[in-house]
N, C-alpha and C positions, 0 to 999 in steps of 0.2 A: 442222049449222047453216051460215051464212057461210064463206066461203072468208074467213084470219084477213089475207090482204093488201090485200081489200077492204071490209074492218068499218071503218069506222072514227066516233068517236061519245066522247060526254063524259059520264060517269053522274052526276044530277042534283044527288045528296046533298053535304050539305057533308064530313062525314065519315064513313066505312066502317070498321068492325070485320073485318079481314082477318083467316081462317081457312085454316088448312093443317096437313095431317095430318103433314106433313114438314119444315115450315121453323119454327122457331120464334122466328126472328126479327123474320115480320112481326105486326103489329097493328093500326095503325090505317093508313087511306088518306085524303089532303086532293088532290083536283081530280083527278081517274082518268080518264085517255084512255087511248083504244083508238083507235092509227090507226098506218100503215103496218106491220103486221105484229107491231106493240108494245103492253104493254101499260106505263102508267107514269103515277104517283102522287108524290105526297110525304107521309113520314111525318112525326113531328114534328122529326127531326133532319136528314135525308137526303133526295134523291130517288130511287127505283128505276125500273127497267126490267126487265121480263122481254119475252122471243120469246115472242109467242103462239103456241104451237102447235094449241090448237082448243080453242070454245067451246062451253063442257058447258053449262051454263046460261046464259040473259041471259030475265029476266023487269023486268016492272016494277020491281020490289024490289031484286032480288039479280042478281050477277053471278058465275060462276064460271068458269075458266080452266083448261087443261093448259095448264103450261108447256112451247115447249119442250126434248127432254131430259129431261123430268120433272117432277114435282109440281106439285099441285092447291090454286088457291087461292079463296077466297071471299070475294066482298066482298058483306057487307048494312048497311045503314042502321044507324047507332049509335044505339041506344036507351038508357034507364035502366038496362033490366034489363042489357044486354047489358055495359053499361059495370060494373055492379055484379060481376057473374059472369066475365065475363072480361079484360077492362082494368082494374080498379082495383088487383088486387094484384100486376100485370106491370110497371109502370111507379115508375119511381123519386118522383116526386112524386105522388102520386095527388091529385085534387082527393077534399076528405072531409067538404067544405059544398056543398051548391048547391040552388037550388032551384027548377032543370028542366032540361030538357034543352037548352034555350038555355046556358045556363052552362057547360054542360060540353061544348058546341061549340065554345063563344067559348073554352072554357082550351086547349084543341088549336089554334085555328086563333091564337091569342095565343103559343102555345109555339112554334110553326112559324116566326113571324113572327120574333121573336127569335133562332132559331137562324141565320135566313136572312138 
């Protein structure tokens, strides 16, 4: 794909359900850039950085990364299902009412804000 010093670019979504076979720290992603050789997000408490070391995937949808050094991460658009199966029993408060997916954007991007 791109050479990772000269990608540089902002993924559209509000927030992403981060996936990785090996980090189990991360999970969700709020404002995700890719630019100078970085990739970097904020979760709901933190900010991160990883060295991009090369881009496996970048489609409309999804975005996936080598770090690098190692491990592989995935970022796809947060849906219902995805919040249902895999964020809701990860997360110390889970929202356990809502009634769409607007909601459970606004509780991520409301939690972010507070922590920050």
């Amino acid at each position: 794909m791109s050479s990772p010093m000269s990608f540089q670019r902002r993924l559209p979504e509000r927030v992403y359900y981060v996936a990785s076979p090996t980090d189990a720290t991360v999970l969700v992603a709020m404002d995700v850039q890719i630019e100078d050789g970085y990739v970097k997000w904020f979760d709901t408490v933190k900010e991160r950085m990883m060295k991009l070391g090369r881009v496996v995937e970048d489609t409309q949808r999804d975005f996936t990364f080598e770090r690098e050094g190692g491990g592989v991460y995935s970022f796809t658009p947060l849906t219902i299902e995805l919040y249902e199966q895999e964020i809701k029993h990860r997360v110390a408060r889970p929202l356990m009412s809502y009634n769409s997916l607007e909601d459970i954007l606004r509780s991520f991007e409301e939690t972010r804000v507070q922590n920050w």
